[in-house]
N, C-alpha and C positions, 0 to 999 in steps of 0.2 A: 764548589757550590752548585744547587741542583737551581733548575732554570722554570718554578712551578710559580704560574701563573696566580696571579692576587685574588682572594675570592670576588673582590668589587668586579671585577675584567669577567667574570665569567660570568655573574648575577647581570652583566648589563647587557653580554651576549643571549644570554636565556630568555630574557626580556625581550628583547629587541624583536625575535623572533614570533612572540608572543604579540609585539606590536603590529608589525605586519599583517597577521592574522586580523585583528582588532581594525586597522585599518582598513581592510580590504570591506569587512564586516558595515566599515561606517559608510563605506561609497556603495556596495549594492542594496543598503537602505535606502541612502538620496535617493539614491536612481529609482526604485519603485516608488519612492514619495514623489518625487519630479512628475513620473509619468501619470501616477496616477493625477496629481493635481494640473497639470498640462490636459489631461483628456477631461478634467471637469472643464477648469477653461473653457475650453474651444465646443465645447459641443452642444449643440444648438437644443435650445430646453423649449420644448412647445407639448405640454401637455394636453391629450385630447379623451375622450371619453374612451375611444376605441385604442389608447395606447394604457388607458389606465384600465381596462376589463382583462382579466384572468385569461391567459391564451395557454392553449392545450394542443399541440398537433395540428396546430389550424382548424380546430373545432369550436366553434362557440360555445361555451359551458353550457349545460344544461341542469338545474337542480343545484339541491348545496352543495357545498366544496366537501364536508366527506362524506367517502365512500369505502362500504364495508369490503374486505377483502379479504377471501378466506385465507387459514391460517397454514394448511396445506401447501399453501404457493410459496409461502417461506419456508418453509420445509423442505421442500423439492430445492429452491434454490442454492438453502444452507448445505445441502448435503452435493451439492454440485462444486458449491465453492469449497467444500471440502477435500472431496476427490482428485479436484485440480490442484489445490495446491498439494496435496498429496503426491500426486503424479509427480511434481517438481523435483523430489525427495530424488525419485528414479536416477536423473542425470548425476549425482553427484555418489549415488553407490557404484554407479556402473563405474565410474573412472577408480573408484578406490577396488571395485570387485577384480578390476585389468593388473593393478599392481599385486608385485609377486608377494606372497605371505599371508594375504585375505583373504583368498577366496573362499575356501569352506567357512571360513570365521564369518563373511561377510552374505556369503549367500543363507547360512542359516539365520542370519538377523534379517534379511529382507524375506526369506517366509513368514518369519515369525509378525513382521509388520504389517505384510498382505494378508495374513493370516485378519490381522487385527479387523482389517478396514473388510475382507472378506466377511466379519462378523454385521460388522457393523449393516452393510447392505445389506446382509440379509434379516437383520433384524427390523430394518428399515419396507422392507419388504412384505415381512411377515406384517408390517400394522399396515399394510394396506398406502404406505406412502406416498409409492411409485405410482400409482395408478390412479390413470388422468382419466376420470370422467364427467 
């Protein structure tokens, strides 16, 4: 006779483990609900005119709350935030470009990619983008 365990015994191990997970899930709930309602609690409520105005930099607001801001700055930003994470790409070719059998494979993908982002800036350049006046 072969010694294979009952499917009940396995369904309640498969679970089990799924419980723990679930568990762990319901106590670092508490826990942020605890703290957050322990710091309502305790912490002293004195509203004042100078706690309820709009605070900026330690600047007293001046004028209404919007304000126009050209659209260039997003711009410049998005293609920053792009670049960087771009950049990120780099670290994990270079460790696969060290391993034996990739390399011409893998460094003509990474022209091909700088190629790309090489387009891009320059197209970004060509409308006048980059330049901060």
């Amino acid at each position: 006779m072969t010694d294979v365990p009952e499917p009940t015994v396995l369904a309640s191990e498969y679970f089990q483990s799924y419980s723990v997970v679930g568990l762990l899930a319901v106590v670092g709930v508490l826990f942020v609900a605890v703290a957050f309602g322990a710091g309502r609690l305790l912490r002293p409520v004195v509203p004042t005119p100078e706690k309820l105005l709009t605070y900026e930099c330690g600047v007293d607001p001046v004028g209404e709350g919007w304000a126009h801001t050209q659209v260039r700055y997003y711009v410049y930003a998005f293609l920053y935030v792009i670049f960087a994470v771009d950049s990120i790409f780099l670290f994990p070719w270079a460790t696969v470009f060290a391993a034996p059998g990739y390399g011409a494979t893998t460094l003509v993908e990474m022209f091909i990619f700088l190629g790309f982002l090489a387009v891009g800036l320059l197209y970004a350049w060509k409308k006048g983008v980059l330049e901060w006046t």
